[in-house]
C-alpha positions in Angstrom: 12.1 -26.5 -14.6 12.9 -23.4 -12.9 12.0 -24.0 -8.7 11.8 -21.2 -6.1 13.7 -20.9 -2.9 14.5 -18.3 -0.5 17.7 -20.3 0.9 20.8 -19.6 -1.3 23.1 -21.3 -2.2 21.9 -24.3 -0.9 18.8 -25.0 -1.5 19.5 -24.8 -5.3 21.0 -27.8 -5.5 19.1 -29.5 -2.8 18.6 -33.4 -3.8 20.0 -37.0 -3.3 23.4 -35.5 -4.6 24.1 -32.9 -2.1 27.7 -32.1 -0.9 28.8 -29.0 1.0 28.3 -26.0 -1.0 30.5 -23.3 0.4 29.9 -19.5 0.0 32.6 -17.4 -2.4 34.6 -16.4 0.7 34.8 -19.6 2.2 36.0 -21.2 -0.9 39.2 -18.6 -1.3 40.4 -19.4 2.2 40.2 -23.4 1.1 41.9 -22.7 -1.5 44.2 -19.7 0.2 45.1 -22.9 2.5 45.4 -25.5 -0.1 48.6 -23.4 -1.5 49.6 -22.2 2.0 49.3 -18.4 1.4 47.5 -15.9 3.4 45.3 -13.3 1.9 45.9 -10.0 3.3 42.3 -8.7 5.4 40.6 -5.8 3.5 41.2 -3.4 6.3 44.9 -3.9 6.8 48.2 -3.1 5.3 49.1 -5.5 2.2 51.5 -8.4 3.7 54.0 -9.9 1.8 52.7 -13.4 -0.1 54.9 -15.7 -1.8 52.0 -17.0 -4.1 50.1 -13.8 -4.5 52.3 -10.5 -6.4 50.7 -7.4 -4.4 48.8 -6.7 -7.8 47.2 -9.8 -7.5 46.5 -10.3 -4.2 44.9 -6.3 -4.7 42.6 -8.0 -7.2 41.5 -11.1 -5.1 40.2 -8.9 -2.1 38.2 -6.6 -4.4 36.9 -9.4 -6.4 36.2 -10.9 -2.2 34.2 -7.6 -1.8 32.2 -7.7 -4.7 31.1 -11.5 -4.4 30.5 -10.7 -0.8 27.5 -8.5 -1.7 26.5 -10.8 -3.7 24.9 -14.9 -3.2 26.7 -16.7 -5.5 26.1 -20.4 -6.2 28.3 -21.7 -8.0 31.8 -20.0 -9.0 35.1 -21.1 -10.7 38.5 -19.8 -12.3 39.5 -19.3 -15.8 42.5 -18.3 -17.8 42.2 -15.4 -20.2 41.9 -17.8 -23.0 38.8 -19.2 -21.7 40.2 -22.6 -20.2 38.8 -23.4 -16.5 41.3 -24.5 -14.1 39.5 -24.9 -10.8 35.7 -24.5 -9.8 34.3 -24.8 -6.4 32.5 -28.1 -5.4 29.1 -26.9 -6.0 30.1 -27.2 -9.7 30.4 -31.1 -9.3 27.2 -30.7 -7.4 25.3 -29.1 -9.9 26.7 -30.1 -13.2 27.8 -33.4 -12.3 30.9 -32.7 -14.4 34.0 -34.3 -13.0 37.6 -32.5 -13.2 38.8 -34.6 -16.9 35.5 -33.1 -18.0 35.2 -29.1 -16.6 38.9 -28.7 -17.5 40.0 -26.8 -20.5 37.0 -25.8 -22.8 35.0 -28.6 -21.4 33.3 -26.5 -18.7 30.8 -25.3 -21.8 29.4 -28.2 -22.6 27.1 -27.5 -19.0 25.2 -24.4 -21.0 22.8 -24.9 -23.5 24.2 -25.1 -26.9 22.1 -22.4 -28.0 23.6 -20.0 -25.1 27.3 -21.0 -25.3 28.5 -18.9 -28.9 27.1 -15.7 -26.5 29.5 -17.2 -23.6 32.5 -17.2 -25.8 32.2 -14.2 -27.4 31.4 -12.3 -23.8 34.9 -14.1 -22.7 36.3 -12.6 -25.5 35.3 -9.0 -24.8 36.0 -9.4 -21.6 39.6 -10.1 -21.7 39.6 -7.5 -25.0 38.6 -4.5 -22.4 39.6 -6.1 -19.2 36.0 -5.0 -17.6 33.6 -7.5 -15.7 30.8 -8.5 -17.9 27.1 -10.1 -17.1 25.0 -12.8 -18.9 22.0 -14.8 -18.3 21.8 -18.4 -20.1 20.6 -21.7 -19.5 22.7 -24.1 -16.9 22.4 -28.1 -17.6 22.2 -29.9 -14.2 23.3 -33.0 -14.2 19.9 -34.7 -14.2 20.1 -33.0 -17.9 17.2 -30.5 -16.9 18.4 -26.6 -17.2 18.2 -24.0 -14.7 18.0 -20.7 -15.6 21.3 -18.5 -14.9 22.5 -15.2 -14.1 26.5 -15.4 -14.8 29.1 -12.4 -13.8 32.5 -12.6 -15.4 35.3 -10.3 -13.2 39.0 -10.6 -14.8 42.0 -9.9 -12.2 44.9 -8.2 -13.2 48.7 -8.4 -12.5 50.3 -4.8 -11.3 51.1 -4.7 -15.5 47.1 -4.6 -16.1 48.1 -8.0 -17.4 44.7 -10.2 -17.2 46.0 -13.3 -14.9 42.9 -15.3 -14.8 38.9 -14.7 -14.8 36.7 -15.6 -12.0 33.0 -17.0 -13.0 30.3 -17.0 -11.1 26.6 -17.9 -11.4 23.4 -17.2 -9.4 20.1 -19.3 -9.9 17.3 -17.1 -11.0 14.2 -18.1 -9.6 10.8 -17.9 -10.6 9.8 -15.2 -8.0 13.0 -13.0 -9.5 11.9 -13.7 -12.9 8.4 -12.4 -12.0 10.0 -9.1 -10.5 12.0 -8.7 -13.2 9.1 -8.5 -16.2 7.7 -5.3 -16.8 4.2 -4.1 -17.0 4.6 -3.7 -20.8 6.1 -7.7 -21.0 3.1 -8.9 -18.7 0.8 -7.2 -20.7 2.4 -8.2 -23.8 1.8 -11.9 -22.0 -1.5 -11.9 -21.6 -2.3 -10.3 -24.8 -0.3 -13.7 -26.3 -2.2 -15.5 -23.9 -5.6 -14.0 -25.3 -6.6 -14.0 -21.7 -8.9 -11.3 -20.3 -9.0 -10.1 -17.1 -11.8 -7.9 -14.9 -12.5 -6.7 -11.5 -15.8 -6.0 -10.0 -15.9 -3.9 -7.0 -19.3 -5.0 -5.6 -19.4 -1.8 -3.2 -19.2 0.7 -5.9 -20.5 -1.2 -8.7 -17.3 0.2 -10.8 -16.0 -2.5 -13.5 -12.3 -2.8 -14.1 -11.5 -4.2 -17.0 -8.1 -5.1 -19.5 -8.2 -4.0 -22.9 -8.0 -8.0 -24.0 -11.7 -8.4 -21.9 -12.4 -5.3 -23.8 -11.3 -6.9 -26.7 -13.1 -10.3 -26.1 -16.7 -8.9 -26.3 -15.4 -6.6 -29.5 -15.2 -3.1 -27.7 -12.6 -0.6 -27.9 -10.2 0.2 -25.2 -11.4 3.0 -23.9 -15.3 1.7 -23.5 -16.8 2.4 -20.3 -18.0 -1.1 -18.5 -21.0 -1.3 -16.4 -23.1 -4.4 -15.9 -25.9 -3.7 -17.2 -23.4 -3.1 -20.4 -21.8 -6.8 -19.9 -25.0 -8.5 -19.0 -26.4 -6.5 -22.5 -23.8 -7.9 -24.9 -24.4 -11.6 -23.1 -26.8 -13.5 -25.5 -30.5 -13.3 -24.6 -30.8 -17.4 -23.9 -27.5 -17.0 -21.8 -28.0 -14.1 -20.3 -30.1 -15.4 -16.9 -27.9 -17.9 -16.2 -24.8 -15.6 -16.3 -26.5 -13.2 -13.9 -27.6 -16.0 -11.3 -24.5 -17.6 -11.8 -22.5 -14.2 -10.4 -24.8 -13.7 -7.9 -24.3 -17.1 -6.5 -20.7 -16.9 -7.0 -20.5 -13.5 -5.0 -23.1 -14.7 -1.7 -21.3 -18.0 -1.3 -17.8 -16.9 -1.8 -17.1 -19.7 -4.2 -15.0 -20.4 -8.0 -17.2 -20.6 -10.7 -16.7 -21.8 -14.4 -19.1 -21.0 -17.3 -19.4 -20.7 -20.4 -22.1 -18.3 -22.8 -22.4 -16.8 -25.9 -21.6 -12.7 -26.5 -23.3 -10.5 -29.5 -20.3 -8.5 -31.0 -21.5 -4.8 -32.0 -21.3 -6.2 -35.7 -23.4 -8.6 -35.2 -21.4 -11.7 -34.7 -21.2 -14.5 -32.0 -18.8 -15.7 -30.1 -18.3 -18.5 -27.1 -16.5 -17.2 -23.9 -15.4 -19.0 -21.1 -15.1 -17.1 -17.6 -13.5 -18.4 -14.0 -14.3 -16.3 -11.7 -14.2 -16.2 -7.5 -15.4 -13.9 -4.9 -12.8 -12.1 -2.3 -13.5 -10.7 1.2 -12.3 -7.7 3.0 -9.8 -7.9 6.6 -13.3 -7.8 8.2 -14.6 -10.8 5.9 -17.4 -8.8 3.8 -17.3 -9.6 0.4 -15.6 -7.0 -2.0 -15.0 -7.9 -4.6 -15.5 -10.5 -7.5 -12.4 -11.2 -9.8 -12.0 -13.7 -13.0 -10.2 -14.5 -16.2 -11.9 -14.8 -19.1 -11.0 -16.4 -22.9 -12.7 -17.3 -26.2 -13.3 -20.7 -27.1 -15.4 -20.2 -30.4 -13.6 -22.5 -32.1 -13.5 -25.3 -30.1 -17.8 -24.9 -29.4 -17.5 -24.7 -33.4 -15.6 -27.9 -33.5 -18.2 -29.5 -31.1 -21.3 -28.4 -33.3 -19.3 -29.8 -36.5 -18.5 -33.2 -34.1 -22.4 -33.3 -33.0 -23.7 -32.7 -36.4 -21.9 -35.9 -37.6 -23.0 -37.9 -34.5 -26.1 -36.7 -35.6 -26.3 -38.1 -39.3 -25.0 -41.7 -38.4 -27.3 -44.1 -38.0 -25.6 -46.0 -34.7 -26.6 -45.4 -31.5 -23.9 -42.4 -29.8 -23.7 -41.9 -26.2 -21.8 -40.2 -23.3 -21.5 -40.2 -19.8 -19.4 -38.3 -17.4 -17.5 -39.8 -14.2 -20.4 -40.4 -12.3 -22.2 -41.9 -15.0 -24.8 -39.3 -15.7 -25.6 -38.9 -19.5 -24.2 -35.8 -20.7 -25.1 -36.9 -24.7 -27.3 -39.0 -26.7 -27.8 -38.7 -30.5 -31.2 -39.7 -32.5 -29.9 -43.3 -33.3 -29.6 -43.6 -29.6 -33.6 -41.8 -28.5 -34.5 -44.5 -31.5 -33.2 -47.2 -29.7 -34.0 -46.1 -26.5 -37.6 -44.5 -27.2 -36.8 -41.2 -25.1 -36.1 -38.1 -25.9 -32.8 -36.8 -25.4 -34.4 -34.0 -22.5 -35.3 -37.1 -20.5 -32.0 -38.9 -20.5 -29.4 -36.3 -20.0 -28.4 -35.3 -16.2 -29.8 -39.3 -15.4 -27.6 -41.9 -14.1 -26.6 -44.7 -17.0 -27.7 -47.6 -14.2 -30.7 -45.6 -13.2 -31.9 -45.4 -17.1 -30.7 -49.2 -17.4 -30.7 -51.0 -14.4 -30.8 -54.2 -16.4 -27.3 -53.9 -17.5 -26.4 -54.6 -13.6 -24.3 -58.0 -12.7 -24.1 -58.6 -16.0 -21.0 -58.7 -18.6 -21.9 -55.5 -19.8 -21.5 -53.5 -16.7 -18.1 -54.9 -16.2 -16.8 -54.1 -19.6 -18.2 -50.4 -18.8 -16.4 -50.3 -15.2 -13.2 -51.9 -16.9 -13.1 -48.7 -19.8 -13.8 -46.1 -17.3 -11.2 -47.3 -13.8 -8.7 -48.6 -16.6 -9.0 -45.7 -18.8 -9.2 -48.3 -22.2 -10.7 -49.1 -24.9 -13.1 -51.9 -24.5 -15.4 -54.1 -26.9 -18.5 -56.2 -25.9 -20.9 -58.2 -28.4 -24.3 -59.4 -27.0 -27.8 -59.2 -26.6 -28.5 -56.0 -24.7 -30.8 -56.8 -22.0 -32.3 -53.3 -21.8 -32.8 -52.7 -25.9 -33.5 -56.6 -26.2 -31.4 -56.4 -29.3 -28.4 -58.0 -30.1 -25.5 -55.0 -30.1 -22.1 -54.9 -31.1 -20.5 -52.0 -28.9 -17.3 -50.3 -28.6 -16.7 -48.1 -25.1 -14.0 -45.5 -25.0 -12.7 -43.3 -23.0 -12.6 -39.6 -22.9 -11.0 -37.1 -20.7 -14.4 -36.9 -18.6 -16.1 -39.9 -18.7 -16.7 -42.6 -21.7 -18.7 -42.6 -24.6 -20.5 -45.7 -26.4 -21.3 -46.6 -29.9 -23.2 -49.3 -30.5 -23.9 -50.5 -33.7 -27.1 -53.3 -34.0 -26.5 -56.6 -35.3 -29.8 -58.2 -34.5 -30.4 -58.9 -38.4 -27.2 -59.9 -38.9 
């Protein structure tokens, strides 16, 4: 998972495993130390270097002004053949790779396999025309998650134009980068895939801005004109109140809201939408404007009305209610049992309806499915039906639902 920082380099590799993570530059004058040579400063004469020919010590101080420019995180050096030979210690840090396992060709094994034929073959032309080179792949960290990279390759030459080595280094892209970097044709391309629909309603001018997918969701072309009176007229008739008050109540108490209603397609056809919506406020606090995200769910309401109209046909009694216990679904077998309709039940508290079940095994095997979140089976006589019921309670992802199955003849 890609995470966000402004702090480079070190908050990329910010955890339990942290060691000093030094910059480029700092990490040339350890090693300009480590072998006892001194690297001539950019803005004076070239001095004599025992390790360094002039060529080379040339390269190193314009390869120290480019990664100067630049916020490199992790960094290492590689012979023209491709082998690493030294990597600075945020390598360890963030690949947990240890030197008998970076060393040689080993250092690829920390890409994705799917990115490292692309590594090689950029190493390759790299050397072939002895000019930096850029990727972007996936890095393994060495909690074996991947963090997306953005890799420059710079070869240094002897005074021959011999290649003498290659340095590597790599930046963390994060997700706020990643955002800047998509285009308007690749975020619209997104939400198209998405099938998400987005609108704007400027409640001072009454003007409608809308994407071509909302266009699309109600089965208009892109360049129809959108009014509400246009919306509120493709809404279906039995919906259409409820989406009007429920806009108006969204946009007076400057709160989310979450519905879902039926649109009439100009040929004819329905469809189920569902729309989030929330009301936004000017610097001075008035309300300006009310923004949401709408998609179609017509197949799932058509998988509910294909689930209901089983429920419907068997003959046990089916019920449902959410978190707080209120009834969100009964079928016939259970307005049989029960002797209510269905319009008096739903919206009603479970205990409320059947305050006998209370202190009694059958509540606890209901509190036990929904706090527990399993399965749960209970055979008995009912004290509210004053049958004897076999029922099964199981969990859903808002509440629990019960079938129970009478036994009394049994």
């Amino acid at each position: 998972m890609l995470t966000s920082s402004d702090e480079k380099p070190r908050a990329c590799f910010s955890d339990d495993r942290r060691e000093e993570v030094c910059s480029p530059v700092s990490w040339f004058r350890v090693r300009r130390d480590q072998h006892a040579m001194t690297l001539p400063n950019h803005n004076s004469q070239q001095e004599d270097n025992p390790q360094f020919s002039s060529g080379e010590a040339a390269s190193v101080n314009r390869f120290l002004a480019v990664v100067m420019q630049e916020s490199a995180d992790i960094f290492g050096l590689l012979t023209p053949r491709g082998e690493m030979h030294e990597v600075s210690p945020s390598w360890h840090t963030f690949t947990g790779q240890e030197k008998n396992e970076y060393r040689g060709k080993g250092w690829l094994a920390a890409f994705h396999p799917a990115d490292q034929p692309q590594i090689e073959e950029t190493l390759l032309q790299t050397v072939a025309s002895r000019r930096s080179s850029e990727w972007t792949c996936q890095m393994r960290r060495y909690d074996g998650s991947y963090r997306l990279m953005h890799w420059r390759l710079i070869p240094l030459r002897e005074p021959s134009g011999a290649i003498s080595e290659l340095v590597a280094y790599g930046t963390a892209i994060t997700m706020q980068e990643l955002a800047k970097q998509m285009s308007e044709a690749e975020k619209q391309l997104a939400l198209n895939a998405s099938g998400v629909g987005l609108w704007d309603w400027d409640c001072l001018t009454h003007q409608f801005l809308w994407t071509e997918q909302e266009k699309a969701l109600f089965g208009w072309s892109p360049d129809t004109s959108v009014t509400h009176e246009r919306f509120l007229g493709a809404v279906h008739p039995a919906d259409r109140e409820r989406v009007d008050r429920i806009s108006a109540c969204t946009l007076a108490e400057q709160r989310e809201h979450h519905t879902d209603y039926r649109v009439i397609w100009p040929d004819g056809s329905m469809h189920w939408l569902s729309d989030r919506a929330r009301s936004s406020a000017d610097a001075h606090g008035k309300l300006r404007h009310l923004v949401g995200a709408t998609f179609d769910i017509t197949d799932v309401k058509q998988a509910e009305e294909r689930i209901t109209a089983l429920l419907e046909s068997i003959t046990d009694s089916f019920s449902h209610v959410d978190r707080q216990w209120r009834y969100t679904y009964v079928n016939r077998g259970w307005e049989k049992l029960m002797g209510k309709k269905r319009e008096e039940v739903v919206g009603r508290s479970l205990w409320d309806m059947l305050p006998e079940l209370l202190g009694t095994p059958f509540e606890r095997v209901y509190r036990e499915a929904m706090t527990m979140r399993q399965t749960r089976h209970i055979e008995g006589f009912h004290p509210s039906f004053r049958r004897w019921l076999d029922i099964h309670v199981y969990p859903t992802p808002d509440g629990v639902s019960f079938d129970l199955h009478d036994i009394t003849d049994r």
